[in-house]
Every structure is written in structure tokens, then in C-alpha cells.
C-alpha positions in Angstrom: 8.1 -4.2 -14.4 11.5 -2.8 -12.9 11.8 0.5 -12.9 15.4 2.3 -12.0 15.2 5.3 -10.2 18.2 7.4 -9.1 17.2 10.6 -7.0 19.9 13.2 -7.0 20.7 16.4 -5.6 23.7 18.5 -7.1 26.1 19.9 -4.8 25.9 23.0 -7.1 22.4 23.1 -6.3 22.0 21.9 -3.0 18.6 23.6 -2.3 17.1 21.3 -4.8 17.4 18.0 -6.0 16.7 16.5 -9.8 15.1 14.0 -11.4 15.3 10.3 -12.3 16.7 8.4 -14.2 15.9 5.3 -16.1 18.5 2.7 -15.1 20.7 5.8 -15.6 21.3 9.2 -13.6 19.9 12.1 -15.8 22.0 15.0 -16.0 20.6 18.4 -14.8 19.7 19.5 -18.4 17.4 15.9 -18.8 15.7 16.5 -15.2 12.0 17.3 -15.9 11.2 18.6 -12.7 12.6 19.0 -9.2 11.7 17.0 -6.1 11.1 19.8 -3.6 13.4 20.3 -0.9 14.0 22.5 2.2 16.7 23.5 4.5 16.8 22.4 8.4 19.3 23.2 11.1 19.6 19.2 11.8 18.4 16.0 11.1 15.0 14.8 13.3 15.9 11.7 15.2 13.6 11.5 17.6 10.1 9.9 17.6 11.4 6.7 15.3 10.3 3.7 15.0 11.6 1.5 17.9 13.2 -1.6 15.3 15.1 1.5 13.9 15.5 3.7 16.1 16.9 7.3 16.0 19.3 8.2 12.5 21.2 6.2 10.3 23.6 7.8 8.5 26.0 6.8 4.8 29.7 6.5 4.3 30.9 10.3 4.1 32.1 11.3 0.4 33.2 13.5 -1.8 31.0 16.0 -3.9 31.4 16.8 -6.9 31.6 20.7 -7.1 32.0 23.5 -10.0 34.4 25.0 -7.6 37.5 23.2 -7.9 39.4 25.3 -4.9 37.6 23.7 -2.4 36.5 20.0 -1.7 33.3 19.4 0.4 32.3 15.9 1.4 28.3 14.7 2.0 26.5 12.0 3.4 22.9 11.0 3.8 20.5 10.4 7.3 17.7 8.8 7.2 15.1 8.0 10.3 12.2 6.3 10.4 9.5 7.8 11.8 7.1 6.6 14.3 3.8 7.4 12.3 5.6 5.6 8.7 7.1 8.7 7.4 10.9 7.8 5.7 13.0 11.3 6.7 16.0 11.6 4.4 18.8 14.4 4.7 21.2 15.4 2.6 24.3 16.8 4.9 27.5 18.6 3.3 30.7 19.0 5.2 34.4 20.4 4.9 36.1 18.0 6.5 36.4 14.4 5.2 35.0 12.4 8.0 31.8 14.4 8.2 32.4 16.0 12.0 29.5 18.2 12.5 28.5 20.9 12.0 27.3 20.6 8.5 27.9 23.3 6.3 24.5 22.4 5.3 21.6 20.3 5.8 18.6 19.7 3.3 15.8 17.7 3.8 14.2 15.7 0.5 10.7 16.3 0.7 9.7 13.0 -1.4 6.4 12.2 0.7 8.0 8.6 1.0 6.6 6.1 3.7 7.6 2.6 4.8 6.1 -0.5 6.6 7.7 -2.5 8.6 7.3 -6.5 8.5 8.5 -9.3 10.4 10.7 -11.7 9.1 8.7 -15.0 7.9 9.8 -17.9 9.8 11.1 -20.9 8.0 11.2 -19.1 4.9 13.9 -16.0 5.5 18.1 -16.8 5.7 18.9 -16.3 9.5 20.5 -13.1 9.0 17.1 -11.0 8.3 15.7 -9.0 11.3 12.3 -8.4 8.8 11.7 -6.2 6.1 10.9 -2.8 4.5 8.2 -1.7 2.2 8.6 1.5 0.7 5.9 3.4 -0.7 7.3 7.1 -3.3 4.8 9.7 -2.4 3.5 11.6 -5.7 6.4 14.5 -4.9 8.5 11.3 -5.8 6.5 9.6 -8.5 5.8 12.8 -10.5 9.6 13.4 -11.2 10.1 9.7 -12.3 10.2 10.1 -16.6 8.0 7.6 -18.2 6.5 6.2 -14.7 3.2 5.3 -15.8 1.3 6.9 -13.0 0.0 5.1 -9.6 1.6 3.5 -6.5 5.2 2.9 -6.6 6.6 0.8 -4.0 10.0 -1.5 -3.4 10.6 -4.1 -0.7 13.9 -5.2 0.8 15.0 -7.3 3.8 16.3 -5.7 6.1 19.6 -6.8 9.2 21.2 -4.9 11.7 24.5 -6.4 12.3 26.8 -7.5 15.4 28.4 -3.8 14.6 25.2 -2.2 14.7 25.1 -1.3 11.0 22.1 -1.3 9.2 21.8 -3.2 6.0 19.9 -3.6 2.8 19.5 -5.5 -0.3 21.4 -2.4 -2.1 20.1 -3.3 -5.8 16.7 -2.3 -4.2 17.5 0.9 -2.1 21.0 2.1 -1.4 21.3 6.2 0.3 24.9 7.6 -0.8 25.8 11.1 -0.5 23.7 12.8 -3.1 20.2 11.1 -2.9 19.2 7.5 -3.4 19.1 4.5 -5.8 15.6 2.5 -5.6 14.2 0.0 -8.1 10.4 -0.2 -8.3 9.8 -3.7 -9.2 7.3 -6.3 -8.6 9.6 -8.8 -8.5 11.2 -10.3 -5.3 14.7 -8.8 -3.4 17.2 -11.4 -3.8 18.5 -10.6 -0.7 20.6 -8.8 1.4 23.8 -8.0 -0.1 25.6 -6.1 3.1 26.9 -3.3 0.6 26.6 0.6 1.5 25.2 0.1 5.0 24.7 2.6 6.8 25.5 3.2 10.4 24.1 5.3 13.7 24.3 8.9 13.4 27.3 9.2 15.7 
């Protein structure tokens, strides 16, 4: 079964962040529930795992905003943690290249984990360093409309590059600048596709 989940937050609403959607964003009025959120002074990016270490971070974009007399741009950063726990921030700026400090920093509390798994010999294209299982904790799962209940996982090969950027099969899991894209699906990734990287926190 593939299953198309899009995790938002709103700029408007930046202390919280909405629903899924099925193959489609929701908007704010479909959103059944809210994944919970809080807000941090940074990002953590210490105690990672050592194959990827530290923060990775998305292209910096604009956010859409209610408030059309100022522009604010947002990335995600993401680290993976030592003991398997996936830490994903949601950072909002005023300048266009994302120069800290953040105007804000929010961390997405989706109880998600990964597992880390060497590349299979003879069987993976040279340019995969391994893969990533994801697991969605139930703060994840339980704001996924029409998800039947149970564990939700996705798996993606995984590269870093020759310019140190870190790469996934993007129709699996992709981190932009207001939450994530992940398909739950049982069904192989078809590999990596080296769009939306993302790079070191610099």
C-alpha cells in the first residue's frame, strides 16, 4: 500500500504544524489534528550518529505569510541522533540566505526514528553509502487521515556526495522548508534521485 504523507507547518502558525495529506497537502481547515511542536533556542547537533554526523540543513525558501509587508524565508535541519531518534527543525529567517539568527526555531515532535543499514554489496549502484529506515512514531501516525493504524515505516538509500551534500531518493522522504514529504509504502525506493539534498548546517 503507498501511502502519501505531507507534514506541514504554517508560517502563520508556526508553533504548530498540521496534518497530512493523502497524495495531497490538506489545507488548515482539512487538518484533523496537530502534530505537537515546541520552540528551542537552536537546533541539537551534537551526539549524532557518526555516518551522519552533526545537522543537515534544506535549501532556504520563501514562506508563505498572511502578512504581505514582510517576506520571511525557512528551512529545515535535521540530525540524526546517536540513540535512533530523527530531530527535525523548522527555522524561519528575514533574510534570504538563512544567516542566523533565526527569527524562530521549532522543533516537530513526530516521535520519528531511523535505522541505519549498510549498502548490500553486489546488489546497490556505486553511488549508495547504505540506507535509511524510517519508522513515524504514533505523534506522526495519529495525524495521518485514513492510516489504518500500526507501524508506519519508509526506506531510502541514502549518498553523501564529493560536495558533502546529503541525498535521498526524494519520492520517499524530501525536508523543504515547511515540514516533510514521506511515502509509507511497502514497495522498494527506486533510487536515489539527487533532488532537494540537503547540506551541513553551515
Amino acid at each position: 500500500m503507498k501511502f502519501r504523507s505531507t507534514m506541514l507547518v504554517a508560517f502563520a502558525l508556526i508553533a504548530g504544524c498540521g496534518g497530512s495529506g493523502n497524495d495531497a497537502p490538506l489545507s488548515s481547515s482539512e487538518q484533523p489534528d496537530e502534530l505537537p511542536t515546541r520552540s528551542v533556542e537552536n537546533p541539537v547537533c551534537t551526539d549524532t550518529a557518526s555516518a551522519l554526523p552533526e545537522c543537515w540543513v534544506s535549501s532556504c525558501e520563501p514562506l508563505d505569510s498572511s502578512d504581505q509587508t514582510e517576506v520571511f524565508y525557512g528551512r529545515s535541519v535535521v540530525s540524526f541522533s546517536n540513540d535512533g531518534q530523527l530531530r527535525h527543525y523548522l527555522q524561519v529567517f528575514e533574510n534570504a540566505n538563512c544567516i542566523a539568527p533565526a527569527k524562530s526555531t521549532t522543533e516537530l515532535l513526530s516521535e520519528t526514528t531511523f535505522e541505519l543499514m549498510p549498502r548490500v554489496e553486489g546488489e546497490d549502484e556505486g553511488n549508495i553509502d547504505g540506507h535509511i529506515e524510517f519508522t513515524l512514531g504514533e505523534a506522526a501516525t495519529s495525524v495521518l487521515p485514513g492510516w489504518p493504524g500500526g507501524e508506519a515505516t519508509a526506506s531510502t538509500p541514502y549518498d553523501i556526495t564529493a560536495e558533502n551534500v546529503l541525498c535521498f531518493d526524494s519520492n520517499v522522504i524530501a525536508f523543504h522548508e515547511n515540514g516533510w514529504d514521506i511515502t509509507l509504502t511497502g514497495a522498494p525506493s527506486a533510487g536515489i534521485d539527487y533532488e532537494g539534498c540537503l547540506s551541513p548546517l553551515p
